[in-house]
C-alpha positions as CSV (number, residue, x, y, z in Angstrom):
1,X,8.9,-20.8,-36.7
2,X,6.3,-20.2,-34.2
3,X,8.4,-21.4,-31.4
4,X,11.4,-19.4,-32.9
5,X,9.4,-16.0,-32.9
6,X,8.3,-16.9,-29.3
7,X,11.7,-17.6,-27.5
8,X,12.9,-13.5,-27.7
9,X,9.1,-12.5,-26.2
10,X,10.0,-15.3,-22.9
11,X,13.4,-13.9,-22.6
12,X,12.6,-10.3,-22.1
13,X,9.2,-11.4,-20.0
14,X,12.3,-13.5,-17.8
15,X,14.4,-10.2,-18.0
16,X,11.4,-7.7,-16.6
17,X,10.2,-10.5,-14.2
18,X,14.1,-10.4,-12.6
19,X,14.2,-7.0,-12.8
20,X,10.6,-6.0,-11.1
21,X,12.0,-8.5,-8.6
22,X,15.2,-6.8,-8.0
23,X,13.3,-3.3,-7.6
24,X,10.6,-5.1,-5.3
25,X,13.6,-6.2,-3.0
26,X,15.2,-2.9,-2.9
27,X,12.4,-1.1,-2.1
28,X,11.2,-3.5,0.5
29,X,15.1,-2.9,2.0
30,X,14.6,0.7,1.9
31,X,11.7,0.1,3.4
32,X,12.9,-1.7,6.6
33,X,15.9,0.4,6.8
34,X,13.8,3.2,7.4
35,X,11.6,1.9,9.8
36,X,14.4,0.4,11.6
37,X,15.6,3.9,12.3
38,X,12.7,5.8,12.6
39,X,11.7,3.1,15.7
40,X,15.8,4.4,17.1
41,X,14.3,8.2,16.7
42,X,11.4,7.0,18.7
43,X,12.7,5.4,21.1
44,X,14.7,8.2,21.4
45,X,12.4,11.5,21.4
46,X,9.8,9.3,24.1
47,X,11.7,7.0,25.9
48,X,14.3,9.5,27.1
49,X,13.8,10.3,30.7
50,X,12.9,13.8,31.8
51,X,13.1,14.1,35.7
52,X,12.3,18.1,35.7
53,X,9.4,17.0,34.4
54,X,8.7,14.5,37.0
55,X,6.2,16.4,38.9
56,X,4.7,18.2,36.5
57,X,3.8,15.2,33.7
58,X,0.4,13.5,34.9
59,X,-1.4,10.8,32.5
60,X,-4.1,11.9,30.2
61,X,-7.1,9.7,29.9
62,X,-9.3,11.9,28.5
63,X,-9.0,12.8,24.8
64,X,-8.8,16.4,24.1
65,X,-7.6,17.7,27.3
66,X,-4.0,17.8,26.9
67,X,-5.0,20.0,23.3
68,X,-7.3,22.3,25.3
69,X,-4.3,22.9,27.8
70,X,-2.3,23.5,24.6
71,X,-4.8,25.6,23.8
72,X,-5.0,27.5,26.9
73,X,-1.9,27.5,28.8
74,X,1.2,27.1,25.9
75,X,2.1,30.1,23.2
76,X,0.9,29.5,19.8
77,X,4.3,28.7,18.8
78,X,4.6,26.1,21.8
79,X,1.6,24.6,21.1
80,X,1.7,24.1,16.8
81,X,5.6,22.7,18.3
82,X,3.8,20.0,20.8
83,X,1.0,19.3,18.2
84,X,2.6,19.1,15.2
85,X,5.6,17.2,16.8
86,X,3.3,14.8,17.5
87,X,1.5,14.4,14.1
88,X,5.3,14.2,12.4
89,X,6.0,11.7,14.9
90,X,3.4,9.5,13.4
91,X,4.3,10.2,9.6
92,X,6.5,7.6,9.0
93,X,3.8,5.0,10.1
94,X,1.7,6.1,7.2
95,X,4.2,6.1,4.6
96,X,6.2,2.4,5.6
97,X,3.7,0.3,6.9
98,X,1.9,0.2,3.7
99,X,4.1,-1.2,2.1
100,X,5.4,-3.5,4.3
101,X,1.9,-5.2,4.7
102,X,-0.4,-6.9,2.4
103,X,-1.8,-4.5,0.0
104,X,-5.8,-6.2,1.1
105,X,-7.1,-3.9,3.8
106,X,-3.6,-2.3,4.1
107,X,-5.1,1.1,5.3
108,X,-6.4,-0.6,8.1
109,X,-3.6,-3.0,8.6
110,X,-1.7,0.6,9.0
111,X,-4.2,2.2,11.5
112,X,-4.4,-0.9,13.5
113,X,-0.8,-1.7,13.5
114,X,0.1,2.6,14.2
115,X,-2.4,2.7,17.3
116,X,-0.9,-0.7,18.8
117,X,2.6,0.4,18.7
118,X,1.9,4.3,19.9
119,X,-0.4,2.6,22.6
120,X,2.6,0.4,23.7
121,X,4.8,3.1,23.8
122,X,2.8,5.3,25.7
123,X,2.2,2.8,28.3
124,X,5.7,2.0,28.6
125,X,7.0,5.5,28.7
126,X,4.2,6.1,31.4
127,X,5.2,2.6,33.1
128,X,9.3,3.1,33.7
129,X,9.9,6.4,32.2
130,X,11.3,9.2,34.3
131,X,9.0,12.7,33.7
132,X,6.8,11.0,31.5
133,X,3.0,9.8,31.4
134,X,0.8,7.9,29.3
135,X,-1.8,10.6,27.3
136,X,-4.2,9.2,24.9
137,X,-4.0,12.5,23.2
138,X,-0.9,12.1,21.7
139,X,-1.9,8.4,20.5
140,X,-4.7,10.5,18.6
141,X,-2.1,12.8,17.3
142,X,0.3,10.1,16.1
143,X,-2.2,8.5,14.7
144,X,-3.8,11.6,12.7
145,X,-0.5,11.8,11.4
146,X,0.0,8.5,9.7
147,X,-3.7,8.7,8.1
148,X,-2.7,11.8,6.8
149,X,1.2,10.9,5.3
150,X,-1.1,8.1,4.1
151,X,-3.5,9.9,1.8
152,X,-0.8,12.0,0.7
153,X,1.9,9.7,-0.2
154,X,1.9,6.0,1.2
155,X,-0.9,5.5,-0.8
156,X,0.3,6.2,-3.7
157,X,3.8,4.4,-2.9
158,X,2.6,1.2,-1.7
159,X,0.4,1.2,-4.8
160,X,3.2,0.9,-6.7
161,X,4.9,-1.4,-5.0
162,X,2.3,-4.0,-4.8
163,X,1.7,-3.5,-8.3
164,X,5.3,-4.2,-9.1
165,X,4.7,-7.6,-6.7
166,X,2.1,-8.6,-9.4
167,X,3.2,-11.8,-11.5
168,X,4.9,-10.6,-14.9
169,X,3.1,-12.5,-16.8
170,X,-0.9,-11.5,-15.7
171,X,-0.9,-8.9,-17.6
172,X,0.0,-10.3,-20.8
173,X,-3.2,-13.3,-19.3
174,X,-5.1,-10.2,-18.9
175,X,-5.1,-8.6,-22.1
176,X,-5.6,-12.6,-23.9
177,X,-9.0,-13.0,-21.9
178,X,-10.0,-9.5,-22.9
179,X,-9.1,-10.3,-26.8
180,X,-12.4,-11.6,-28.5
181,X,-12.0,-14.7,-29.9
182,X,-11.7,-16.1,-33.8
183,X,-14.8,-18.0,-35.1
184,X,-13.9,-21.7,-35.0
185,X,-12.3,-22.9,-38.4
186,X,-13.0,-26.6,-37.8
187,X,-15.5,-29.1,-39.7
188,X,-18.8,-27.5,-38.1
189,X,-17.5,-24.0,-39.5
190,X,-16.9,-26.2,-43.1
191,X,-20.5,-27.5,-42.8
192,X,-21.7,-24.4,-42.0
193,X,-19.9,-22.7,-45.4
194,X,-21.3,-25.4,-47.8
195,X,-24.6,-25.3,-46.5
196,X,-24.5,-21.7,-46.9
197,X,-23.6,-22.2,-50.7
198,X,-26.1,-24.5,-51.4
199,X,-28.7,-22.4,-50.1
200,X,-27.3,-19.4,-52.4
201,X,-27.2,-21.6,-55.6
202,X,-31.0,-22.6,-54.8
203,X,-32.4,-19.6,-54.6
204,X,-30.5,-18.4,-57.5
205,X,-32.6,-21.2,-59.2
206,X,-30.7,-24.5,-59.1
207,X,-27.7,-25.5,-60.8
208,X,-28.4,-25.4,-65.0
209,X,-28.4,-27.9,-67.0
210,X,-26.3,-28.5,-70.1
């Protein structure tokens, strides 16, 4: 009977393993999908040469100086353009990478991984890039960006995800360890009981006699 009564609980624990698997899959698709063409958009928007700018584009070294000259020298709707540009830009970082790496440390798997590639970029687009220059400000900008599309939502999403990568059947493991256990029914526990009674019927005075 017992193993009768168990056989429906294993084939829907089989059903939700395959179908948390399925979902896992799909969102881990999704999830290269859109990091496949978000690196195309990037490629794009810096690798595209600009030879008006040729002249004008020097590198930045020195954080803060290309935000003061926003700042200074651009309209406030030019400069919340090139600023905020630049934070978007690094969004996407903040919201895929989580859950494409391990969920141990993964915030700073994503900040390490989001300064590496924006610092490659940069020196690439500085290196053999027509009109543009390496500037560490807008590695700080990209970067701000995927730390904040992380607290806001890549948090929460890869969360889920890794949750969903859990083994089906822990939880169920969980909950057994946390259950307290029966007292033992076995010949100690027996002992135990007649001992008990014998005590009771002595101090009630003995068994009488006939």
């Amino acid at each position: 009977m017992d193993a009768a009564a168990a056989r429906p609980e294993r084939e829907r624990t089989r059903r939700k393993g395959w179908g948390r698997l399925l979902l896992r899959l799909t969102i881990l698709v999704l999830a290269f999908v859109a990091m496949a063409g978000f690196s195309v958009v990037l490629a794009k928007v810096t690798l595209t040469p600009s030879p008006a700018s040729e002249e004008l584009v020097k590198s930045n070294l020195r954080p803060g100086r290309s935000l003061r000259q926003y700042a200074e020298d651009y309209t406030f709707l030019a400069a919340c353009k090139q600023a905020g540009g630049n934070l978007v830009l690094g969004m996407p970082f903040g919201v895929l990478l989580p859950v494409l790496v391990p969920r141990r440390l993964r915030m700073l798997r994503m900040f390490l991984l989001t300064v590496l590639v924006i610092v490659v970029v940069e020196l690439v687009q500085g290196a053999i890039v027509a009109g543009r220059a390496f500037d560490v400000d807008d590695v700080i900008l990209n970067t701000a960006g995927a730390l904040l599309a992380y607290l806001l939502v890549g948090r929460r999403l890869s969360h889920r995800y890794h949750v969903l990568a859990e083994e089906p059947d822990r939880a169920p493991a969980r909950s057994a360890a946390r259950r307290p256990k029966s007292p033992a029914r076995g010949p100690a526990s027996l002992w135990a009981r007649t001992r008990h009674g014998v005590r009771r019927r002595a101090a009630r005075g003995g068994p009488r006699k006939r």
